[in-house]
C-alpha positions as CSV (number, residue, x, y, z in Angstrom):
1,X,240.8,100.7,126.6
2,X,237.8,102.1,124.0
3,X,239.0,104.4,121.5
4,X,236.2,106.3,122.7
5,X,237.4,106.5,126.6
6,X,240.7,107.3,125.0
7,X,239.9,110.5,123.5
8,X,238.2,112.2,126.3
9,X,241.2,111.4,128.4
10,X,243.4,113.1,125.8
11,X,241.3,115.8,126.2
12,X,240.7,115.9,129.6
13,X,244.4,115.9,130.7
14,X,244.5,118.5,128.2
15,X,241.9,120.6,130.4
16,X,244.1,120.4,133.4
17,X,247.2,121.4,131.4
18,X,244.8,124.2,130.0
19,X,244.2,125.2,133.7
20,X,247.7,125.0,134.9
21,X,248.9,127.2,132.2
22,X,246.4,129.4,132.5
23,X,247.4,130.2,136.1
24,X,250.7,130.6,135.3
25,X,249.8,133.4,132.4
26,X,251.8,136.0,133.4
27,X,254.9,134.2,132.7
28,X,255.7,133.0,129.2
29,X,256.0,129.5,130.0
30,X,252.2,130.1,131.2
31,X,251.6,130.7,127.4
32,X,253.4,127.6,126.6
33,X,251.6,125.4,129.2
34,X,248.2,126.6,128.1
35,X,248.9,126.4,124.3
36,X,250.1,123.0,124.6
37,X,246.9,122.0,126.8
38,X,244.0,123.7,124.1
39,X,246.6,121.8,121.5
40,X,246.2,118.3,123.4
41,X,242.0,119.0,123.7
42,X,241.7,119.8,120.5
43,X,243.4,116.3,119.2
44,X,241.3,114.5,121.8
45,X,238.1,116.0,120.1
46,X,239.1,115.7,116.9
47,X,240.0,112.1,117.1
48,X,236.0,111.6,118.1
49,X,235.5,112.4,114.9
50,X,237.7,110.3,112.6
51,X,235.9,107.0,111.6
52,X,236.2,103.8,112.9
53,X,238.0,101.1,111.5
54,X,235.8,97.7,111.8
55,X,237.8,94.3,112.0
């Protein structure tokens, strides 16, 4: 798998955890959940940016 593809399924499965945690919001694990999710999208994005390593 591309490093490329990689990333945006990091952060996709990161927008679903988003999306479960934010229905769960009234409860603190909801806080958790969605935390963790905007945590795992911003990793995915951010590993678009770092450089690539040519062999």
């Amino acid at each position: 798998m591309k490093s490329t593809s990689t990333s945006w399924l990091v952060a996709g499965t990161g927008a679903l955890v988003s999306a479960l945690g934010w229905r769960m919001l009234p409860k603190k694990t909801g806080a958790g959940i969605l935390g963790f999710g905007l945590a795992q999208v911003a990793l995915g994005l951010a590993d678009r940016l770092r450089p690539q390593v040519r062999q």
